[in-house]
N, C-alpha and C positions, 0 to 999 in steps of 0.2 A: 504494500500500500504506500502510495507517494506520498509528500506533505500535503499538497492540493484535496486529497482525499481525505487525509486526515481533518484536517481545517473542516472539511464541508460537513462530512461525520459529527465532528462536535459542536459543530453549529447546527446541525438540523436535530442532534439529540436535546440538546440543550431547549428545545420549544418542546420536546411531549411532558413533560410536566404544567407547562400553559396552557396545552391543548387540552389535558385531563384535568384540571383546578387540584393537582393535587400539591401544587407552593401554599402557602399562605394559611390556610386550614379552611377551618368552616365560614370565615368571613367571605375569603375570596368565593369560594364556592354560592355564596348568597350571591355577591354581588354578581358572580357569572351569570343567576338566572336573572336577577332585575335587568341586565344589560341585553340577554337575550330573550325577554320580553317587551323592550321598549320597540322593536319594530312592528309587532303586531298591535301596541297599545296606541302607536302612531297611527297605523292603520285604522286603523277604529276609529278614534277620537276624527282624526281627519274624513271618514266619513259621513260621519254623524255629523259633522260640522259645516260639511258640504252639502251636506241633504236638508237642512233646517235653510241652509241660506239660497238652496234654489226651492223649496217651499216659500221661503218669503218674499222672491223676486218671482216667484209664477203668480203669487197673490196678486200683487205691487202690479205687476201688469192685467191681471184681471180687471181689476180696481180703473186702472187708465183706460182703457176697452170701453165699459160702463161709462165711466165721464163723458 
């Protein structure tokens, strides 16, 4: 095995303990799941957020219509 190999070997090992939360203890492992829950909560909230505000511009122009 050359140093090129080496080098790469301990740098790619050196990330499966990030990939599994198993540094840090039970904190990190919380925070892993609030962090990989924030894009489905983004998901969400943003449509629901987008649903209320094209509900109150389908209103808003009913409303103009009638006038």
């Amino acid at each position: 095995m050359n140093c090129f190999t080496a080098k790469r070997l301990r740098v790619l090992n050196s990330f499966e303990p990030l990939h599994y939360g198993t540094f840090g203890g039970i904190l990190t492992r919380i925070l892993y799941v609030f962090v990989g829950l924030a894009p489905l909560i983004l998901f969400i909230t943003g449509f629901v957020i987008g649903s209320i505000v094209t509900a109150q511009n389908h209103t808003f122009i009913q409303h103009q219509i009638q006038i």
